[in-house]
N, C-alpha and C positions, 0 to 999 in steps of 0.2 A: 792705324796710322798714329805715329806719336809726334807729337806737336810739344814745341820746347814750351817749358812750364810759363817762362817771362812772357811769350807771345798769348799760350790761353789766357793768362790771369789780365790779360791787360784788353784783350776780347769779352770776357766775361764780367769784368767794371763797366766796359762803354757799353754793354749792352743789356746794365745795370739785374745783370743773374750774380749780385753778391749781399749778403747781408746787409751790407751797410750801404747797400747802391740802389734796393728793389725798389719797386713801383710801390706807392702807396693808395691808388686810386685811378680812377680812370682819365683824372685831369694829369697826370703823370704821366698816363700812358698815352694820351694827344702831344704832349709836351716831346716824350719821346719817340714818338711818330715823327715831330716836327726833325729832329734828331737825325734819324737814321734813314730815313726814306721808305723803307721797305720793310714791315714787319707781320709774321702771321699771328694770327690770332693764340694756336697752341702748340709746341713742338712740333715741326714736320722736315725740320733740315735741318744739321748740323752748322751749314752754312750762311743761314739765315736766321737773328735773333727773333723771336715770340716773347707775347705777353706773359703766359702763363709764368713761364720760369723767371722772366723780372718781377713781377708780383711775389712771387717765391724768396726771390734773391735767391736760387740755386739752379745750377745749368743742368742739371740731371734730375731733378723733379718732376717721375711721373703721374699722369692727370689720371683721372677716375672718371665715374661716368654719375657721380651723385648732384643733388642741386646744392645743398647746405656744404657745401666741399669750395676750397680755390679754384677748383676746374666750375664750378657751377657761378661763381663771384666772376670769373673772366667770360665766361660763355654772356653774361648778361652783360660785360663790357661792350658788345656788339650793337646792342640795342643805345645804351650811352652814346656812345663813340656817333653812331651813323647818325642817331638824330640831332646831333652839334655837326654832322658834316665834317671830323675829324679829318679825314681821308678818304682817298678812292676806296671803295669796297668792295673786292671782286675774289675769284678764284682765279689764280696765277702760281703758286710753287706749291708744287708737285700737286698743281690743283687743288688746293685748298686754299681757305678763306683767309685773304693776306690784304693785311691795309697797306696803301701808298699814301704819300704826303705829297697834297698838290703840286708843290712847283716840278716834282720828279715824272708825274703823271703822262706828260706829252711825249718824256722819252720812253715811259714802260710800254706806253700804247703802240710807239713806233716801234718799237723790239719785238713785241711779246702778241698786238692785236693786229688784224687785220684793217687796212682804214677805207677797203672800199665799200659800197653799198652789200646789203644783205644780195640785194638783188642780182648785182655783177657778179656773186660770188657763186650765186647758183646758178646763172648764165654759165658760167666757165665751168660746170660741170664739179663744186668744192663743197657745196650747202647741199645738202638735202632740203626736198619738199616738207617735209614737218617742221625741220628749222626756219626753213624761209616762214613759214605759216605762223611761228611764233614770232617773229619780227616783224612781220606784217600786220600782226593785231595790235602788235605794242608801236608800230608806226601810227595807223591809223587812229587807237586811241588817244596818241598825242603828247602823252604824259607818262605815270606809273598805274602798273595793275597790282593786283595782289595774286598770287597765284591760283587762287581761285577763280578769279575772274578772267585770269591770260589763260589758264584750259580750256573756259568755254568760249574765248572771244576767239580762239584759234584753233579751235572744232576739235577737242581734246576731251569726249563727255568722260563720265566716272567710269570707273573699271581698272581693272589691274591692268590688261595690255594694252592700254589706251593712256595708261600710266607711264609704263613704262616706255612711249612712244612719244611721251612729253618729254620728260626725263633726259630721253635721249639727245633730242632738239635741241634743250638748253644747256645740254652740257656741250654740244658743239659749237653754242653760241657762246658760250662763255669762255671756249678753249681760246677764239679768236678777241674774246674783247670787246665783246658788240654787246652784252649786258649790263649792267652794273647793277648790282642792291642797293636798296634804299627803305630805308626806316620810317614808319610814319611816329608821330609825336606822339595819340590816344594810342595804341595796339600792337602787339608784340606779331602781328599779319608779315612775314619778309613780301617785300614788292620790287618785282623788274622794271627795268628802263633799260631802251639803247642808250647804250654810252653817245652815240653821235644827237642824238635828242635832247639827252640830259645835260653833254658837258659838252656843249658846239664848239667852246672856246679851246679844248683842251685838243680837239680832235683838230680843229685847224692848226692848230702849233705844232703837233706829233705831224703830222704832213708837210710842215715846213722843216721839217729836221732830215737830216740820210742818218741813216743807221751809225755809222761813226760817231756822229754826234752823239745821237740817243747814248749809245752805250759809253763815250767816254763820260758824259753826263752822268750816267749812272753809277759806274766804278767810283767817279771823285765824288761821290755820295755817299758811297755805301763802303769802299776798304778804307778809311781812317777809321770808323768803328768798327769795321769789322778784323782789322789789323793784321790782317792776313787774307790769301784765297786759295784756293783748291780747286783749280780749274774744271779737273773730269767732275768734280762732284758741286759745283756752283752754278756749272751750264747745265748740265741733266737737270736740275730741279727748277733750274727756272725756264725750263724748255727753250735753251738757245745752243746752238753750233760753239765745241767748243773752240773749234780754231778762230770764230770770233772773236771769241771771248779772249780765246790769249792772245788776238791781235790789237785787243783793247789795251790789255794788262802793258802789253812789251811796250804801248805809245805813253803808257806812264811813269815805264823805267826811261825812257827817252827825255820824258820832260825830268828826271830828276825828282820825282813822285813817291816813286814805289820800286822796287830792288828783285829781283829773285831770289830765293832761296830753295834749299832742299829739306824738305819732309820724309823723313826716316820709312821705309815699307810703301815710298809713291815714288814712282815712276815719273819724270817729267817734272819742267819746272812749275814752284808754285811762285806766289807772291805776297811782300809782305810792302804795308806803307813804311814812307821814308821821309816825308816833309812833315814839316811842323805843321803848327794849327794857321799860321798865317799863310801861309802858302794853297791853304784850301779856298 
């Protein structure tokens, strides 16, 4: 896909992947959290900015898998970030580890989680028994575990297929939203918590929202930095319906927002912003 040169370069300053734009720290990278609403931790979508490559200042900077490396400086952003409570910390595009900035939080949850009980959801025949089991320990213990202790609290002993049957649990809880990570202050240990435990406040507000909301909320968040959209490939990654998605986009060419354009080698309208910074 070829994207006109004035749209990238003016995506890749807001989303500070330019030399003279990059992150210098992880107080940078809260700052630009606060910013943009939505950000992963290290490249995994085109359509969504990451740390790594504003640390970089370059949008094509690939990560490595060393510690003494900028992938290994951002990797330990994680541990920063959560224990200041930067953002929501969860797995969301394309299932990987992507922070939100709390005020966006109640409409991600409505979009992208599920906001009923672990329980109704494996009433209705949606959870699995091993899922439910891991949110039942992490109910009853009240608080956060480390993952050490949610295996065994939720009859998960050692072993590779007993692993891989935990594994499974939490990735289905996490697909819905019902996890959250959380970082303790002494120990690099990652710890779960229900989202509906940990952040009551966030998960009553995402339930007073309809989806419309949520998502226009979210667009007027996310396309003035991001200054364009690409509709097939912004829904797939953030696991929403894209005819949603473009029935968000078209309510912001209505309000006088955001414009359609066409992108060379796509099919289909995309969208670019059109309001100024006061209008946001």
């Amino acid at each position: 896909m070829t994207i006109p040169a004035s749209l990238h370069d003016q995506r890749i300053a807001r989303w500070r992947q330019t030399p003279a734009t990059r992150l210098a720290s992880p107080a940078d990278a809260a700052r630009l959290l606060d910013q943009l609403g939505v950000v992963t931790l290290f490249p995994v979508s085109p359509e969504v900015p990451n740390f790594f490559q504003a640390y970089l200042g370059d949008p094509d900077a690939p990560t490595d898998s060393g510690h003494d490396t900028p992938s290994g400086e951002v990797y330990s952003w994680r541990w920063t970030l959560g224990r200041q409570e930067a953002g929501f910390y969860t797995t969301i595009v394309r299932n990987r580890p992507t922070w939100v900035s709390w005020p966006l939080v109640p409409a991600i949850l409505r979009l992208r989680g599920d906001l009923r009980s672990p329980g109704a959801i494996h009433a209705a025949g949606e959870l699995s028994s091993d899922a439910l089991r891991v949110a039942s320990a992490l109910a009853t213990a009240g608080g956060v575990l480390t993952t050490g202790e949610l295996r065994r609290a939720a009859g998960f002993p050692t072993g590779k297929e007993q692993r891989a049957a935990y594994l499974r649990a939490v990735a289905e809880l996490d697909s819905r939203l019902l996890l959250a990570k959380v970082f303790a202050p002494d120990d690099l240990d990652m710890r779960h918590a229900l989202v509906s435990t940990r952040y009551p406040q966030h998960v009553s507000a995402a339930t007073a929202l309809t989806r419309e909301t949520a998502l226009d909320e979210f667009l007027r968040a996310y396309l003035p930095a991001a200054v364009y959209a690409v509709p097939p490939v912004l829904a797939r990654h953030l696991g929403l319906p894209e005819a949603e998605l473009r029935a968000g986009l078209e309510r912001l060419v209505s309000a006088n927002l955001a414009a359609p354009i066409t992108l060379e080698s796509h099919k289909g309208a995309c969208y670019t912003w059109v309001a100024d910074s006061a209008a946001t």
